[in-house]
C-alpha positions as CSV (number, residue, x, y, z in Angstrom):
1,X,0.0,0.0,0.0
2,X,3.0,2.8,0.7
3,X,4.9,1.6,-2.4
4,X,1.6,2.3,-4.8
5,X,0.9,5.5,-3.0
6,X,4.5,6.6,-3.2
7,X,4.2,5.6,-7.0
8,X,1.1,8.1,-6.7
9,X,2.3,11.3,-5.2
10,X,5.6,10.6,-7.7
11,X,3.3,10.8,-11.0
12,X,1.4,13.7,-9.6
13,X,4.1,16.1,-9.0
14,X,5.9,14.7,-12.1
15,X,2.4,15.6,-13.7
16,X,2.2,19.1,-12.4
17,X,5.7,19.9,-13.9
18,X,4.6,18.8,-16.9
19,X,1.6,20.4,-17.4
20,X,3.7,23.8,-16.2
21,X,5.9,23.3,-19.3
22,X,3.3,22.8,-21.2
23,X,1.6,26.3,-20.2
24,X,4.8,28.1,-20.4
25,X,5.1,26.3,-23.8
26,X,1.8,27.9,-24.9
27,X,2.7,31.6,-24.1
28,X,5.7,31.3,-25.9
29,X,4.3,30.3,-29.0
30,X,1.7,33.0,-28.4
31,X,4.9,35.3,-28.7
32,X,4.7,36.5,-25.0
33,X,8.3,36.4,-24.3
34,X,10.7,38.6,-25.7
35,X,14.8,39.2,-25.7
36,X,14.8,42.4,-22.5
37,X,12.4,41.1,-20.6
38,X,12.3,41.9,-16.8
39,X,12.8,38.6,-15.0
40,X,9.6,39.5,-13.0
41,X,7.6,39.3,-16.1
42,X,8.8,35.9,-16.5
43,X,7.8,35.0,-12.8
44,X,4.3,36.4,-13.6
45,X,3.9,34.1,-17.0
46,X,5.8,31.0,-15.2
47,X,3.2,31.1,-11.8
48,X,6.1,31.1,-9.5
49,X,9.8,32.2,-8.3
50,X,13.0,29.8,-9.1
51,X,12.8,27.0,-6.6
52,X,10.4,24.7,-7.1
53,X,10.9,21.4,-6.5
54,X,11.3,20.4,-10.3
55,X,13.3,23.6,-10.9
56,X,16.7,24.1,-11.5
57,X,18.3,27.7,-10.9
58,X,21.9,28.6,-11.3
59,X,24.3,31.4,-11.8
60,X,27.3,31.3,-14.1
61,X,30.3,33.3,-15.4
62,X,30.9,33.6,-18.8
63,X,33.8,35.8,-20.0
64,X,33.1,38.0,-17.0
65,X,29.5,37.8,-17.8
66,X,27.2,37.1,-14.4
67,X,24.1,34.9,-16.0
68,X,21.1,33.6,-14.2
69,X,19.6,30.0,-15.7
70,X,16.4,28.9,-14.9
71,X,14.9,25.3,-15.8
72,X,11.3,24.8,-14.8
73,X,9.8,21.4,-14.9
74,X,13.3,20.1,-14.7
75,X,14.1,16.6,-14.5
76,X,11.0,14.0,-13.5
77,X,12.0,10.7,-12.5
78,X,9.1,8.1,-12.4
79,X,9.0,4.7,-12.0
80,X,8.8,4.4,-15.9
81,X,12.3,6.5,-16.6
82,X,13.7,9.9,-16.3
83,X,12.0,12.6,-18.0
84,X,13.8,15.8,-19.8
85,X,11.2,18.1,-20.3
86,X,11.6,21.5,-19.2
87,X,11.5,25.2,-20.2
88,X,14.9,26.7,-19.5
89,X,15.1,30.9,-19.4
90,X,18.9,32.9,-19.3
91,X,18.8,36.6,-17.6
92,X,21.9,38.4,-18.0
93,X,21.0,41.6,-15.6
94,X,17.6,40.5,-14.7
95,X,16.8,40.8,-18.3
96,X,15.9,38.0,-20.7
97,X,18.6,36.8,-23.0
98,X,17.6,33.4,-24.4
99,X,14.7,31.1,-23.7
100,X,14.3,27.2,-25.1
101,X,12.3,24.5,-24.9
102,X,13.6,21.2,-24.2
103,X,12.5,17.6,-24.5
C-alpha cells in the first residue's frame, strides 16, 4: 500500500511539472516572451519564483558575464524512466537573453 501511494504522489508532482511546461510552452508560442524582458515578467507568466521542487536555478560566469539559468519542470523521475522536459530561461541583468524548450 505505501509503495503504490508513493508511486502516486511521484506521477502527480511529475504531472504538475509537466503540465507547467506545457503552459509556459503555450505563451511562448503566443509570442509572449521577448529578448529584455524583466525577469519578474517571467515570474508572472511561469506562476512562481525559481525554486520549485522540479526547478533548477543557477548562476554562471561567462567571459566576465554574471548569467542567471532557470529550468522549470526540470528533471521528472518516475518509476517508468527519467523525463527531460523543461523550459529553460537565461537573464543576464535581470533581463531575458535566451529562452528554449527542451524535450
Amino acid at each position: 500500500m505505501k509503495k503504490l501511494l508513493l508511486v502516486l504522489v511521484v506521477l502527480l508532482i511529475s504531472g504538475c511539472a509537466m503540465v507547467q511546461a506545457d503552459r509556459i510552452k503555450t505563451a511562448d508560442e503566443q509570442g509572449k516572451f521577448y529578448a529584455g524582458m524583466p525577469f519578474n515578467e517571467v515570474v508572472n507568466i511561469v506562476g512562481h519564483q525559481p525554486g520549485a521542487a522540479a526547478d533548477i536555478y543557477k548562476v554562471t560566469n561567462e567571459n566576465g558575464a554574471v548569467y542567471k539559468e532557470w529550468q522549470v519542470g526540470g528533471k521528472s523521475y518516475t518509476g517508468f524512466g527519467e523525463l527531460y522536459r523543461y523550459y529553460e530561461f537565461k537573464f543576464k541583468d535581470d533581463k531575458l537573453v535566451s529562452w528554449s524548450w527542451h524535450k
